[in-house]
DRENPA-3360 file (N, C-alpha, C; in nm, 2 decimals, always signed):
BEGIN
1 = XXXXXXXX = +9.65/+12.14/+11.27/+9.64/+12.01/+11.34/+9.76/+11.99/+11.42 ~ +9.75/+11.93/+11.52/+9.89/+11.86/+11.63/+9.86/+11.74/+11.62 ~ +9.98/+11.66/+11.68/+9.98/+11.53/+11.68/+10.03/+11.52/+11.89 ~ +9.98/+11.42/+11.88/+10.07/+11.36/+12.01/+10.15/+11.24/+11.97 ~ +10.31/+11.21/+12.05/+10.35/+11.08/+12.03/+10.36/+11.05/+12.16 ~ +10.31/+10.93/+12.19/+10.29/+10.86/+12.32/+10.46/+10.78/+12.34 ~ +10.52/+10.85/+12.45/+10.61/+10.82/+12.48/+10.66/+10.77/+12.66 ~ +10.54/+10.74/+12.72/+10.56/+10.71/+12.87/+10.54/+10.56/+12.91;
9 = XXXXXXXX = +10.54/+10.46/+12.82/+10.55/+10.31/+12.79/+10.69/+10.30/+12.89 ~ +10.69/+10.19/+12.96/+10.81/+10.16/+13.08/+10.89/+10.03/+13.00 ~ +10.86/+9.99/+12.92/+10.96/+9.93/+12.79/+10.99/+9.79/+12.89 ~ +10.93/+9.69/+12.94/+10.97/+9.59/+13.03/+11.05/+9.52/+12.91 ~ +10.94/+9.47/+12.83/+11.01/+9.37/+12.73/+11.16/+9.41/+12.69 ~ +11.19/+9.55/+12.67/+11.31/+9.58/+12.66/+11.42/+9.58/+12.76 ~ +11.42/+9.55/+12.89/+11.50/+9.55/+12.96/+11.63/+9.44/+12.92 ~ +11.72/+9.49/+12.94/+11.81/+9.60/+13.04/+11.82/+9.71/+12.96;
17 = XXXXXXXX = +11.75/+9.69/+12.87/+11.82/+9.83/+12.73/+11.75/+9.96/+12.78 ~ +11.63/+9.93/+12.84/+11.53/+10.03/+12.88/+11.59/+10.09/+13.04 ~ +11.63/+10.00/+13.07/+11.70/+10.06/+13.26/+11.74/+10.19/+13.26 ~ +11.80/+10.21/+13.14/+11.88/+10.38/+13.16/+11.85/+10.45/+13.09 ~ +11.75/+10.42/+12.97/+11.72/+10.46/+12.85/+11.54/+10.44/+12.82 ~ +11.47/+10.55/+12.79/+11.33/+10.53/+12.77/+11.31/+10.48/+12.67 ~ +11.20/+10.39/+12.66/+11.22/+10.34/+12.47/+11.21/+10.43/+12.43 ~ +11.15/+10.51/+12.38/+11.17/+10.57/+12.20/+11.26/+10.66/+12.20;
25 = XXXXXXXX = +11.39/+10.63/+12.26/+11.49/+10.72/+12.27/+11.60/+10.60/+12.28 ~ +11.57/+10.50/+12.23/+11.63/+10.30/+12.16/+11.67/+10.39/+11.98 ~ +11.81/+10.33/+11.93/+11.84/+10.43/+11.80/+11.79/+10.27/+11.71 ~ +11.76/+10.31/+11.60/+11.78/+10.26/+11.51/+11.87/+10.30/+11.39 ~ +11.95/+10.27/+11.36/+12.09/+10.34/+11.24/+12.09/+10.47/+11.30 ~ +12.11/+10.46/+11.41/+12.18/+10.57/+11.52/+12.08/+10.72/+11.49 ~ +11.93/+10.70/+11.51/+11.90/+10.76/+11.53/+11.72/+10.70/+11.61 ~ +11.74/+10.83/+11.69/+11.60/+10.74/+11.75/+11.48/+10.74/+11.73;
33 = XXXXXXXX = +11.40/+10.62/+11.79/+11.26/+10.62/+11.71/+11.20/+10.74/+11.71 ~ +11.22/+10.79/+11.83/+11.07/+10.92/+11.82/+11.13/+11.00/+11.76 ~ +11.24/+11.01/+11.73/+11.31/+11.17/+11.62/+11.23/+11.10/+11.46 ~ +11.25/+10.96/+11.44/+11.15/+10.90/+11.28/+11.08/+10.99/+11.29 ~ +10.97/+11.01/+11.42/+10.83/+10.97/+11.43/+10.85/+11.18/+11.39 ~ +10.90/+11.23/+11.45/+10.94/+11.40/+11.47/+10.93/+11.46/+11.37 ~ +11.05/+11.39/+11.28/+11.10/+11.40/+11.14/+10.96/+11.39/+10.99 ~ +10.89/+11.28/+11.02/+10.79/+11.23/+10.98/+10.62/+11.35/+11.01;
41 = XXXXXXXX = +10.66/+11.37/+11.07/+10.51/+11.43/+11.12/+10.57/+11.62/+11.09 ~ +10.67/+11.64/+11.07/+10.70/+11.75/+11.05/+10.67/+11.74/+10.91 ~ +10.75/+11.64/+10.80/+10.71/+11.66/+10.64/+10.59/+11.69/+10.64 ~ +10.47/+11.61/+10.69/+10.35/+11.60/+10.70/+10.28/+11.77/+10.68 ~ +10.34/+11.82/+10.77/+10.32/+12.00/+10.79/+10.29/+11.99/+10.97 ~ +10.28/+11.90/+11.00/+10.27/+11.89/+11.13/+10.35/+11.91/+11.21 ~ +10.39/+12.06/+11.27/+10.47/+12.16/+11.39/+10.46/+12.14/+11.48 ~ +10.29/+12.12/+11.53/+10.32/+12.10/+11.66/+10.30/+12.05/+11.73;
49 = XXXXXXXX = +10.37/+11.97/+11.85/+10.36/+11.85/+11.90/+10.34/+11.78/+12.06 ~ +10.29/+11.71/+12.06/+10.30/+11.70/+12.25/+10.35/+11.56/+12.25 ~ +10.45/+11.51/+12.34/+10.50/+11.44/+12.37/+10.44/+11.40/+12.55 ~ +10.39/+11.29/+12.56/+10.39/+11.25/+12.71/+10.47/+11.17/+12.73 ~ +10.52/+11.13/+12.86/+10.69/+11.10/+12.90/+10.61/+11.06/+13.08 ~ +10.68/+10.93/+13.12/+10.69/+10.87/+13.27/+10.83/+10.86/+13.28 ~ +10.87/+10.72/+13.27/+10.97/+10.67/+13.27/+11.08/+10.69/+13.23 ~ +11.22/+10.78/+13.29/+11.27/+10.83/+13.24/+11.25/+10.98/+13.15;
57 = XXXXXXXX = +11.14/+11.00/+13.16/+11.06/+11.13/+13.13/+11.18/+11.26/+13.07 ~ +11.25/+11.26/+13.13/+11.34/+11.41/+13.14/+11.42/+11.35/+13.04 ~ +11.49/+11.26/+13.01/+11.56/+11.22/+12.93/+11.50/+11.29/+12.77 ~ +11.40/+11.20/+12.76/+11.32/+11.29/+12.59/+11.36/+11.42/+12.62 ~ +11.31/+11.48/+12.72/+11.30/+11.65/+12.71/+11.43/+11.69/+12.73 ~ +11.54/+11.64/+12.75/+11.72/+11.68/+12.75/+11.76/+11.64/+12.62 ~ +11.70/+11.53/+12.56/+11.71/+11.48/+12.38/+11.64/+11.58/+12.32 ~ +11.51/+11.58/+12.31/+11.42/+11.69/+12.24/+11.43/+11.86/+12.23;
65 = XXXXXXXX = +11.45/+11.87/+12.33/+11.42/+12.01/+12.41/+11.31/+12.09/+12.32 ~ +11.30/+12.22/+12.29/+11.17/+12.27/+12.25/+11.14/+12.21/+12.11 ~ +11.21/+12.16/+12.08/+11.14/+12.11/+11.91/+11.22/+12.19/+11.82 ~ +11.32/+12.31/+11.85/+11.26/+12.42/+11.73/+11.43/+12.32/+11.63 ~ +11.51/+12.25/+11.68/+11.62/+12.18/+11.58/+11.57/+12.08/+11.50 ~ +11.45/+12.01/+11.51/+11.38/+11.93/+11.42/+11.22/+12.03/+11.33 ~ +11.24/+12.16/+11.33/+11.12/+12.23/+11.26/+11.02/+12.23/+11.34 ~ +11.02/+12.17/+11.46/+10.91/+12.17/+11.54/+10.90/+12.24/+11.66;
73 = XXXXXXXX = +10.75/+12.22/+11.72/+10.72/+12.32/+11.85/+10.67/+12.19/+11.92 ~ +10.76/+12.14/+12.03/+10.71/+12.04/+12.14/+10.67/+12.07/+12.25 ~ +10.55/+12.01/+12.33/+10.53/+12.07/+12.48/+10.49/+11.91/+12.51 ~ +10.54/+11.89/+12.68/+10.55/+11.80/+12.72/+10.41/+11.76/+12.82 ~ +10.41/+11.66/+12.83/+10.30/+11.63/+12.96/+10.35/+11.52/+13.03 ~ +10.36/+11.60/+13.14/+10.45/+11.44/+13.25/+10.38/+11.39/+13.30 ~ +10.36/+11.28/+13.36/+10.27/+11.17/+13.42/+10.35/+11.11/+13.54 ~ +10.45/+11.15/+13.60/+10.52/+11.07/+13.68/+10.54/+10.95/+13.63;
81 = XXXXXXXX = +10.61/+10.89/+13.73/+10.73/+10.75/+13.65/+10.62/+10.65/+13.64 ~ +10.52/+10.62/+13.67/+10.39/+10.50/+13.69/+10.36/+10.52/+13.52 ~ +10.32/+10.66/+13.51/+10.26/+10.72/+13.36/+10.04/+10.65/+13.38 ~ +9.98/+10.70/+13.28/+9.84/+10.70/+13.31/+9.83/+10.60/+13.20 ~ +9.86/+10.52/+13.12/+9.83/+10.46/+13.06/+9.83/+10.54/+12.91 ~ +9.76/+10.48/+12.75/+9.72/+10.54/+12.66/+9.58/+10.61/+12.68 ~ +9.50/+10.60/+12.71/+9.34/+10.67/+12.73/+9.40/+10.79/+12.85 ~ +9.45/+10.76/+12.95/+9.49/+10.85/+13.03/+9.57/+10.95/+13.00;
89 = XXXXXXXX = +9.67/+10.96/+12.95/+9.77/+11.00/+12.89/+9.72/+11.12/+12.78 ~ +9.63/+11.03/+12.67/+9.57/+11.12/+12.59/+9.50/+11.22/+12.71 ~ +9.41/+11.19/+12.72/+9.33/+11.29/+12.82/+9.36/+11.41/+12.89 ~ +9.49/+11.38/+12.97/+9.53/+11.52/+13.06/+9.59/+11.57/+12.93 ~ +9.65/+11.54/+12.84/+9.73/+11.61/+12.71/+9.61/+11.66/+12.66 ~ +9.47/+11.62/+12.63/+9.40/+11.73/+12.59/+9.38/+11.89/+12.54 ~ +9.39/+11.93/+12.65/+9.43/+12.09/+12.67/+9.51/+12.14/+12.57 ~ +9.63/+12.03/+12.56/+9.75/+12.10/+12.47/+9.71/+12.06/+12.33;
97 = XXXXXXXX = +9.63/+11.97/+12.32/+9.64/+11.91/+12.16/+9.50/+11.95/+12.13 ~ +9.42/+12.03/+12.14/+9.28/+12.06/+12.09/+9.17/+12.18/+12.17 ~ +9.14/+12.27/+12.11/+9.03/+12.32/+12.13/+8.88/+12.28/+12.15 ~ +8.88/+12.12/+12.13/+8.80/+12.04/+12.16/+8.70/+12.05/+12.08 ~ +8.73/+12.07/+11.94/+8.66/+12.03/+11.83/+8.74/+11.98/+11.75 ~ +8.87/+12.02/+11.74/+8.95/+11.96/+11.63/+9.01/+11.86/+11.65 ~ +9.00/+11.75/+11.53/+9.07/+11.63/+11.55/+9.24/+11.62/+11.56 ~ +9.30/+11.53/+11.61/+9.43/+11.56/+11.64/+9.49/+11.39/+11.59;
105 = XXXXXXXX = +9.65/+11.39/+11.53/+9.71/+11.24/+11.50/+9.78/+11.17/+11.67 ~ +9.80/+11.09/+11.65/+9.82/+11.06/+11.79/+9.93/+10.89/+11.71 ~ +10.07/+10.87/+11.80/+10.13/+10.78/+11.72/+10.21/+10.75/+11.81 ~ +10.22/+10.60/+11.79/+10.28/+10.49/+11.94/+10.50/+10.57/+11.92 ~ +10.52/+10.60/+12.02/+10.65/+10.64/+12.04/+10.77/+10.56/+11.99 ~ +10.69/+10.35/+11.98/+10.79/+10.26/+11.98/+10.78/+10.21/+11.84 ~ +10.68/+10.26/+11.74/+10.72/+10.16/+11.64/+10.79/+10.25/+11.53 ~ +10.88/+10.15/+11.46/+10.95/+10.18/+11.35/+10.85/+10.19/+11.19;
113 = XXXXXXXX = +10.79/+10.31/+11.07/+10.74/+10.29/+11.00/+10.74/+10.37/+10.91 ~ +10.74/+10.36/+10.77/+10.74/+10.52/+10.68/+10.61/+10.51/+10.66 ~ +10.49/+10.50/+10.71/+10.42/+10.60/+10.66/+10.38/+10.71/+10.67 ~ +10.29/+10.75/+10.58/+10.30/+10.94/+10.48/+10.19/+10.98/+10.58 ~ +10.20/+11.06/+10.73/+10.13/+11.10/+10.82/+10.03/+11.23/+10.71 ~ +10.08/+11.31/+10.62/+9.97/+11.36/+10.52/+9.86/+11.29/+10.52 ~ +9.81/+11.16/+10.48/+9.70/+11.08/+10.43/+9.64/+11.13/+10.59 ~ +9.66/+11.13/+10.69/+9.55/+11.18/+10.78/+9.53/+11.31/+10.83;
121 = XXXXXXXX = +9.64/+11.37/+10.80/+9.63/+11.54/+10.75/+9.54/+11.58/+10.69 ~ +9.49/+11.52/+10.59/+9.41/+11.51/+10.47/+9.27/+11.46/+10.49 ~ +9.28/+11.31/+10.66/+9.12/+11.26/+10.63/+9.04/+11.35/+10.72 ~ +8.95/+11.36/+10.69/+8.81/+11.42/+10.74/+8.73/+11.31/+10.81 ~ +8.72/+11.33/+10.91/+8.66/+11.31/+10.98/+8.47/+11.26/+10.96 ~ +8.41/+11.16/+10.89/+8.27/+11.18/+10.90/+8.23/+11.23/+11.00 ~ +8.09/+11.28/+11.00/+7.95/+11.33/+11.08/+7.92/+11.21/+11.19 ~ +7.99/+11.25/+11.32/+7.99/+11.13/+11.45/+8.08/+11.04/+11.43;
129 = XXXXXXXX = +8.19/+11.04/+11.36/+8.26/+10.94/+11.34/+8.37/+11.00/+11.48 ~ +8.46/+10.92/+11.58/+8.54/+10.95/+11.67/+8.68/+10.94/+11.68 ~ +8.72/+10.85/+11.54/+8.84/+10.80/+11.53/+8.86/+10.73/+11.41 ~ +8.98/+10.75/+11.37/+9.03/+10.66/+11.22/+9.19/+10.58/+11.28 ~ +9.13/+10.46/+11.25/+9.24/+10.41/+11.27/+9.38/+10.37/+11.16 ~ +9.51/+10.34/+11.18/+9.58/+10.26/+11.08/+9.59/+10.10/+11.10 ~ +9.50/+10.09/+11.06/+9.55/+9.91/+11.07/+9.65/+9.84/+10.97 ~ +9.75/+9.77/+11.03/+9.82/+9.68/+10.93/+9.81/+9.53/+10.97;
137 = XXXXXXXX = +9.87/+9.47/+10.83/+9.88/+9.30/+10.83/+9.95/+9.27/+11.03 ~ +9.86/+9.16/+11.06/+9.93/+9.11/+11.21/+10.07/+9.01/+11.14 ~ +10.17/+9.05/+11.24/+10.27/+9.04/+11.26/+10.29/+8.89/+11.30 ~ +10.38/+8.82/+11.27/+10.38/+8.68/+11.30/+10.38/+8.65/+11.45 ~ +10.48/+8.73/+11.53/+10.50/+8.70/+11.64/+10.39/+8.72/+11.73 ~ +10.24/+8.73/+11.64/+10.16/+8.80/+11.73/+10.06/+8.65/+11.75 ~ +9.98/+8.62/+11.83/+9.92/+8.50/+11.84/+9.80/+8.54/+11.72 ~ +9.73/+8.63/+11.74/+9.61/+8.67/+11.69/+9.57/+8.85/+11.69;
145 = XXXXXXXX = +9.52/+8.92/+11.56/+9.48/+9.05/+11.55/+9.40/+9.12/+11.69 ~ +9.41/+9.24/+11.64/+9.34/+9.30/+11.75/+9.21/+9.32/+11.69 ~ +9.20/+9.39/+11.54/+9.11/+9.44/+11.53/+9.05/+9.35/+11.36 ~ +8.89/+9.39/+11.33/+8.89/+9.35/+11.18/+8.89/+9.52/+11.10 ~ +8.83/+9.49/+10.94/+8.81/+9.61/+10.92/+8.70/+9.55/+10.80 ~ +8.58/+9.63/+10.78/+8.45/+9.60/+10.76/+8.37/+9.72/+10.64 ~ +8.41/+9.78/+10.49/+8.34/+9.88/+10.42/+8.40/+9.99/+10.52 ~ +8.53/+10.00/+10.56/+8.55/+10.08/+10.59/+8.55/+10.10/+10.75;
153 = XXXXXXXX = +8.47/+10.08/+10.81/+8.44/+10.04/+10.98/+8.54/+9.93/+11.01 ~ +8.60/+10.00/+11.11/+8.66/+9.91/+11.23/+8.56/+9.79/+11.34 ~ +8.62/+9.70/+11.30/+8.55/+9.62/+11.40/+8.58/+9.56/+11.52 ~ +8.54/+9.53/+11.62/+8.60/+9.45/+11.74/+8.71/+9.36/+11.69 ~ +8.64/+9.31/+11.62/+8.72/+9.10/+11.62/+8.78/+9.15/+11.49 ~ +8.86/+9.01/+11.44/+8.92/+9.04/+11.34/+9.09/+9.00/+11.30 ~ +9.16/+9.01/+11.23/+9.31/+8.99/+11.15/+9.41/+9.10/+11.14 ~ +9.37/+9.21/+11.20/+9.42/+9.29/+11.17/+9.49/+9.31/+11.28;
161 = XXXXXXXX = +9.63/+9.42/+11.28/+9.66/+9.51/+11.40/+9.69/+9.58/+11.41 ~ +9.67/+9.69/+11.53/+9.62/+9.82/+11.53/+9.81/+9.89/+11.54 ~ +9.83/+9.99/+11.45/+9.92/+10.02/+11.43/+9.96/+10.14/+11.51 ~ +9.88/+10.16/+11.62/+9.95/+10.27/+11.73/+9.90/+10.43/+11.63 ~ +9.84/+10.41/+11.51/+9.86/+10.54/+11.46/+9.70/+10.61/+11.44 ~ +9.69/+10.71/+11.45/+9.56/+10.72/+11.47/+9.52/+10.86/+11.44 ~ +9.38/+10.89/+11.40/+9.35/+11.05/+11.40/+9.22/+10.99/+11.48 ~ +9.20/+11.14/+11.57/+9.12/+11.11/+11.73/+9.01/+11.23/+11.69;
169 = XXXXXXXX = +8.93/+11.20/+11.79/+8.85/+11.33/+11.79/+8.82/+11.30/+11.94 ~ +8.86/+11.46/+12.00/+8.85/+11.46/+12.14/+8.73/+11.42/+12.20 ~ +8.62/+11.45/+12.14/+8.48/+11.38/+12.16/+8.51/+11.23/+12.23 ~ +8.62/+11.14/+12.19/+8.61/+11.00/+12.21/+8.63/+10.97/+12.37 ~ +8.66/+11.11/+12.45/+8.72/+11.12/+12.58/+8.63/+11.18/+12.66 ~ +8.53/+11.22/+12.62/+8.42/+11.26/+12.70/+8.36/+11.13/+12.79 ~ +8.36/+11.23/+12.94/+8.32/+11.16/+12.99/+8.41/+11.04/+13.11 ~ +8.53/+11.12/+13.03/+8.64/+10.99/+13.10/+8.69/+11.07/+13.24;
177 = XXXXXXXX = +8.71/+10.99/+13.36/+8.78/+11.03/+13.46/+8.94/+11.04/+13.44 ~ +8.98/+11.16/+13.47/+9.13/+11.15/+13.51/+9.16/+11.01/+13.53 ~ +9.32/+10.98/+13.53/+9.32/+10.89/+13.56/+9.40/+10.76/+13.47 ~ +9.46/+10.66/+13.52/+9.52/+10.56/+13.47/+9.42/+10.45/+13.40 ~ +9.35/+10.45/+13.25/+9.30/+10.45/+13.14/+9.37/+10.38/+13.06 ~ +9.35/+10.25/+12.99/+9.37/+10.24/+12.85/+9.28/+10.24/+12.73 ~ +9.37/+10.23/+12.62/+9.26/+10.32/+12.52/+9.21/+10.21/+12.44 ~ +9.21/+10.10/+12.44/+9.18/+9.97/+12.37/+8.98/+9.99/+12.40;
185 = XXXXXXXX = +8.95/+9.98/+12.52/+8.83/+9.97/+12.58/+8.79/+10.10/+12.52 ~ +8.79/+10.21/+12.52/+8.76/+10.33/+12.45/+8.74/+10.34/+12.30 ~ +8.81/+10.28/+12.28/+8.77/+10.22/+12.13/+8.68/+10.15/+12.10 ~ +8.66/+10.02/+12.15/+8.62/+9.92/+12.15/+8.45/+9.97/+12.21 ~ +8.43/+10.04/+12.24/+8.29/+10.11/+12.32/+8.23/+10.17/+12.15 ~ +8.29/+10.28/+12.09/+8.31/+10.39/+12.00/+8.29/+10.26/+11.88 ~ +8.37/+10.13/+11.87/+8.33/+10.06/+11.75/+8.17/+9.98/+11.79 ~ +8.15/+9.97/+11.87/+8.01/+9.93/+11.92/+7.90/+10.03/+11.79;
193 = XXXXXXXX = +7.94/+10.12/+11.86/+7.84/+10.29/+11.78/+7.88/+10.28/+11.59 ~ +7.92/+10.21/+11.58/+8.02/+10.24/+11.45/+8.06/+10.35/+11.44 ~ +8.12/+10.44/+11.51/+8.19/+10.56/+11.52/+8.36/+10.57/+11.49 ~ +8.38/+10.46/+11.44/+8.57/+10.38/+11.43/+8.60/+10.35/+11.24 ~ +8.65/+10.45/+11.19/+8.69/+10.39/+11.06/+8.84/+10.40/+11.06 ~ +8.86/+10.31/+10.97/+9.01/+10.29/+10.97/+9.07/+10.23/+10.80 ~ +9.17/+10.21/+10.77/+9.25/+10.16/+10.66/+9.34/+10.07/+10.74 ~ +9.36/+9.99/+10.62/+9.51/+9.87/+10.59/+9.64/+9.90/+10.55;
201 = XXXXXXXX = +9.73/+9.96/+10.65/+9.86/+10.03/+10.59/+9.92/+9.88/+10.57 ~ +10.01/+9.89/+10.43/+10.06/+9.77/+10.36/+10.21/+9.80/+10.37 ~ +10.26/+9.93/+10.42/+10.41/+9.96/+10.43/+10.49/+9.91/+10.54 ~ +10.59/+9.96/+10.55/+10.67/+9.91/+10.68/+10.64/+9.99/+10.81 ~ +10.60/+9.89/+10.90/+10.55/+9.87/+11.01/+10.64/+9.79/+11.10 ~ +10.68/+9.86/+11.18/+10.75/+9.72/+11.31/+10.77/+9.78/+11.44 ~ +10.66/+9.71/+11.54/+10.67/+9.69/+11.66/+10.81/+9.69/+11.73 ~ +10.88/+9.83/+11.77/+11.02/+9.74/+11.80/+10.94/+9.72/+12.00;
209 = XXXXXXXX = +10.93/+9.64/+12.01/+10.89/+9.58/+12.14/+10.98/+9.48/+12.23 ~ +11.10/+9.43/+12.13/+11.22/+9.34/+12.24/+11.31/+9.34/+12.21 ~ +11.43/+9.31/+12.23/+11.59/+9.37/+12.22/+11.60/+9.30/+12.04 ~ +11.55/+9.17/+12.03/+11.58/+9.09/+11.90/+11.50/+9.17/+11.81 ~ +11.34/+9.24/+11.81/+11.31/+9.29/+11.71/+11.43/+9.44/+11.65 ~ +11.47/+9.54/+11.78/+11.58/+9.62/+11.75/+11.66/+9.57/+11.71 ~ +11.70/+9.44/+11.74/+11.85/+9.39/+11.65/+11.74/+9.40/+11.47 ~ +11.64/+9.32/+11.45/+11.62/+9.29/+11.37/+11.63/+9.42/+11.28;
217 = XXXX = +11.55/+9.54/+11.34/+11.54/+9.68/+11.24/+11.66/+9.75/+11.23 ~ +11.75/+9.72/+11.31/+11.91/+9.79/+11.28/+11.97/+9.72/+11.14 ~ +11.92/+9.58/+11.14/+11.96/+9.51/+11.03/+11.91/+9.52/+10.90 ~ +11.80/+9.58/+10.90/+11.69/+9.57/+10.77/+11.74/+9.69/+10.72;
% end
């Protein structure tokens, strides 16, 4: 199995921190997010990895370089400085992350979290199912969830929020145009079908999304 970590987010909220610096390359206790995310998916048994990269792009791959100093094997997919969005992004990375049957983890570049990327090492995929999601408790600062969760099925509406973490099944991209894509609506089609199951991660989770939430995780 591979994972992708989506790294081509242009970090607005974060500016000025972001001007010279791509988010997931923001340290927390002086080390940076996507190295957590590196470090984390390697315990897992998970080697090998694709990283996509816009903004500031080259920077990760001058931090990163091949993977092999964190036990890993990284190959990159550039999108130019615009980047394709998350649906987009996944897509042209295809090629690298699947033989187009096997499901692959896929994990937001910006958030801070320990959980045990094993547990989806581990999930199996049902018969037409397209995706499992991690959902956790919504966050105060958030107005309202993105998603519910239902015996197991993901639902449109709901309390929940979607934690960037995910096991995919390339299947979920068929059909999609090249192109600048987000992956919300792609989902949201696939939960229609009931083809979306997911869990309630209860551990530490944090959006670092603005300069005060990084102050906040440097502090915790």
């Amino acid at each position: 199995m591979k994972a992708m970590i989506l790294a081509a987010g242009r970090g607005n909220r974060l500016r000025p921190l972001t001007d010279h610096d791509p988010k997931p390359l923001l340290t927390v206790k002086g080390k940076s997010l996507i190295e957590y995310h590196i470090d984390a998916l390697v315990r897992a048994g998970i080697h090998q990895l694709v990283i996509n990269h816009a903004w500031l792009g080259k920077k990760i791959e001058a931090k990163l370089g091949s993977g092999v100093a964190y036990g890993a094997e990284i190959e990159y997919s550039e999108e130019g400085e615009q980047g394709l969005e998350t649906a987009g992004g996944i897509l042209q990375a295809l090629p690298k992350l699947t033989d187009g049957k096997t499901p692959f983890v896929v994990v937001n570049g910006d958030v801070l979290t320990d959980f045990d990327f094993q547990a989806l090492c581990q999930h199996t995929l049902a018969e037409g199912c397209l995706a499992h999601l991690v959902l956790v408790p919504t966050p105060a600062y958030k107005k309202q969830g993105d998603f519910g969760l239902q015996a197991g099925k993901v639902t449109e509406q709901g309390g929940l929020t979607f934690s960037g973490i995910s096991l995919l099944h390339p299947d979920l991209f068929k059909g999609l145009s090249p192109g600048v894509q987000p992956l919300a609506p792609v989902l949201r089609a696939a939960m229609q079908n009931g083809q979306v199951t997911g869990v309630c991660y209860q551990g530490r989770w944090d959006d670092i999304g603005t300069p005060e939430r990084l102050e906040q995780a440097n502090r915790s």
